[in-house]
Each structure stands twice: as C-alpha cells, then as structure tokens.
C-alpha positions, 0 to 999 in steps of 0.5 A: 624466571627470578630477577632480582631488584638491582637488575631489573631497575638497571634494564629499566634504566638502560632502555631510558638511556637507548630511547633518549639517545636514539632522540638525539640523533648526533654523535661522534664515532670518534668520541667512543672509545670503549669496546663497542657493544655492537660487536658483541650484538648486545642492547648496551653496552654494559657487561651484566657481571653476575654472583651467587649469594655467597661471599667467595663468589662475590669477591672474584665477581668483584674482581672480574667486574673491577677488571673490566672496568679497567680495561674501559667497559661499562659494568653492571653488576648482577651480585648476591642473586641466589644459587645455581637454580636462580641464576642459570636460567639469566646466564643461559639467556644471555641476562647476564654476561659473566659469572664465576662458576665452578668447574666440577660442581657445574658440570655434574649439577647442572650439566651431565650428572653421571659425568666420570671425568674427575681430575682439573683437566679432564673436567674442564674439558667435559664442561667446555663440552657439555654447555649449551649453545651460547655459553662459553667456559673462558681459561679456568683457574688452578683456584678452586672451592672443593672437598679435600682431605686436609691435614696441619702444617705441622703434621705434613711436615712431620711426614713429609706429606704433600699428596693424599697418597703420601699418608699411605707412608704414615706410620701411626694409625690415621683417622679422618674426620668430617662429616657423618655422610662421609663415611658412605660417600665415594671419596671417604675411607673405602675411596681413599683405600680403592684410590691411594691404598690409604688405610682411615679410621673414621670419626664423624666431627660435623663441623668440629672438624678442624679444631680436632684436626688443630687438637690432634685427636684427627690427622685427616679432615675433610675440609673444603679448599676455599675455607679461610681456616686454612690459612688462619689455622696453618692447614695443608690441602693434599694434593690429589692426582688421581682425582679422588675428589671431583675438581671444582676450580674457579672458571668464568663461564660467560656468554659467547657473544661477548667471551673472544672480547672480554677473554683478553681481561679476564683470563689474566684473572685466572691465571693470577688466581692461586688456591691459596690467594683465594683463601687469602681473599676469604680471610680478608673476608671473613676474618678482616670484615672488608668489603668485596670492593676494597679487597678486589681493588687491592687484588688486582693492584698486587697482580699488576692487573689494575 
C-alpha cells in the first residue's frame, strides 16, 4: 500500500503526541471542547481529510477540511496523493477519513463496471449501495465533473436550447466535435439519435474543441462540466434528463465511523456546491493562479459557511 510523505510523518507525529500524553496522566474533560475522537473509535482526533492529484479536487478537499476545522475539528490533510488506484485502498481502510469522489466514475471504475444506472439520482443510489462496508456516501452535490454535450451562449440562446434534446429542434445541420474516440462511444452521435432523436454530423477536434465551438465551425462539443473554459469562453452545458452521460457529481465519500458526525458540516458543502460555482472555483484556479486555501476560505465566507 502507497502512502505518501506528509501521511506518513503525521502518523508518526500522531503516535508521539498519544504516548506523551498517556505519560501525563491528568487532564480535564472539561478543557475538551472539540468533537471527541472517542466516539468515532478513531486513534486521535484528527479527521484524515484526502485529494487526488488534481487541482479541482483539491480544492473541494480544501473546502471540506477548512469546514471542519471551523466547526472545531483538528484536521489533517492527505492532498495530491494520486489517483482512484492510489488512494482507494487508505479510504477503504479507515487511513483517510474523508474524500471528495465522483459519483458515477466511482461507481463504474471502482465498484460495479456494468452498472446500468446513468441519471444523478439513480447513480447515487447504486453507489450508496455498492460501497463496501465501512464507507459511507454523505449528501452529494448538483456539482459535477463529466462529459456533456456543450454548446456558446450564444448559440443556446439563438435556439433556445436548454437540454440536449432541444437541438433535436435546430433547423441548421449540427456537428459535434470532441474527441476521435467519440465517435464509437455510447454517448457520441448514434447515442444521442437512440436517446433524444438528435441528428450530428461528426468532426474529430481532439483538444481543439472549444476554440471550434468558439469559431462556429462546430455547434456541439464534448466538453467536460468542470472545465474552467465554460465560464471564461461563455459556454452552456445542456441538460441531459435521460441520462445519456453517465453522472458523475461531486459526493464526499467518507468513513462511516466518523460520517453521522461530520455530515452535519460537510452536507451544507454540498448543498452549497453548484455546477457553475464549481467551475467559478477552477478559474479562480487556473485562470487567477490562487491557492486552493485562499479560494476555499472565500468560498465558504460567500456561502455563509465559515
């Protein structure tokens, strides 16, 4: 099993601190204010807060820890420590206590591969069901980091488009762009004729696809919903209430000893998380080069949740 650095010296720390206090042999109940570690079976009380390698996770991981840590817990945090193969196997042994996941991409990678549930709803629900024993999936939120079929403002607003079955309504011939393995995939144009009665044309942009969604020689583009370009390039994700797209929205997936407790913070998180506040958090990102801590402090002063 991988740990990384900053875990490790914080386990080591942590087991310093339990001996030297076991040593002192006097303390105050009284003195203990924060939730007590006891109740959740823990070693200490630190909640093990945990990210993937990868800026948009580690900002909601930011967020959740700077939550927690106003509600009085003592935090530790577990960033940057690889992807679903890496940091699975901590999460499942109780090593870390709290993870922003994806709901759909869990489910299907991690979980039940042949899973047929596709909409926000009915994917939660199978993932509430499929983790193993000692995880437990807190309130997701209507946030999410997916494919989409994705097209301007502009052009949604030229055809009044809000879902993906609108196009269906388009009187110009449409092209979808994305990339080249697109074409064969579930949710590519013989998904979207079989699902909404949409008619595509296909052009393999690769990553060129929003500057040709920008330059009109595309009206459709397979763009992810997180993608910080929605908002500086003023595109429009289209809804999609069949489920064409497998959902994947933001859930915190955290351990079950310690879920009933921390729920009561980190479910305002989620309730607070919007598609497009996410994407708002990934410019500021990418765009604005702030660091994850400075953006969550702010998010959370914005939400009335510091």
């Amino acid at each position: 099993m991988k740990h990384s650095t900053r875990s490790v010296l914080a386990a080591a720390f942590a087991s310093v601190a339990v001996l030297a206090l076991a040593g002192c042999g006097s303390s105050d109940p009284l003195e203990d204010d924060a939730p007590a570690a006891e109740e959740t079976g823990s070693a200490s009380d630190a909640i093990v807060v945990g990210s993937q390698a990868y800026y948009s996770n580690e900002i909601i991981a930011e967020i959740y820890a700077q939550a927690l840590e106003g509600a009085g817990y003592e935090v530790e945090r577990s960033f940057n420590i690889g992807q679903r193969d890496a940091y699975l196997p901590s999460l499942e042994n109780g090593e870390i206590d709290l993870f922003p996941e994806y709901s759909g991409s869990l489910l299907q990678q991690a979980y039940d591969p042949e899973t047929e549930a596709r909409t926000a709803d009915d994917v939660y629900a199978a993932l509430v069901e499929a983790l193993p024993e000692g995880l437990t999936a807190l309130e997701q939120s209507t946030a999410s980091d997916q494919d989409s079929y994705t097209v301007t403002a502009a052009f949604a607003e030229e055809n009044d488009l809000q879902a993906i079955g609108d196009l269906a309504d388009v009187d110009t011939p449409l092209t979808l762009g994305g990339p080249a393995e697109l074409e064969e995939r579930p949710y590519g144009p013989d998904g979207v004729k079989d699902v909404y009665g949409v008619d595509v044309a296909f052009s393999a942009t690769g990553d060129t696809t929003v500057e040709e969604l920008a330059a009109g020689t595309i009206q459709v583009g397979n763009v992810f919903t997180a993608d910080p370009r929605i908002e500086t390039e003023d595109l429009v994700p289209l809804d999609d209430p069949e489920g064409l797209f497998l959902a994947a929205n933001v859930v915190p997936i955290a351990s079950t000893d310690v879920a009933d407790e921390i729920a009561e913070v980190i479910d305002p998180v989620s309730a607070a998380l919007t598609p497009e506040g996410l994407v708002s958090l990934n410019v500021q990102s990418t765009e604005e080069q702030r660091s994850p801590e400075d953006i969550a402090a702010d998010w959370l002063a914005e939400n009335g949740l510091a």
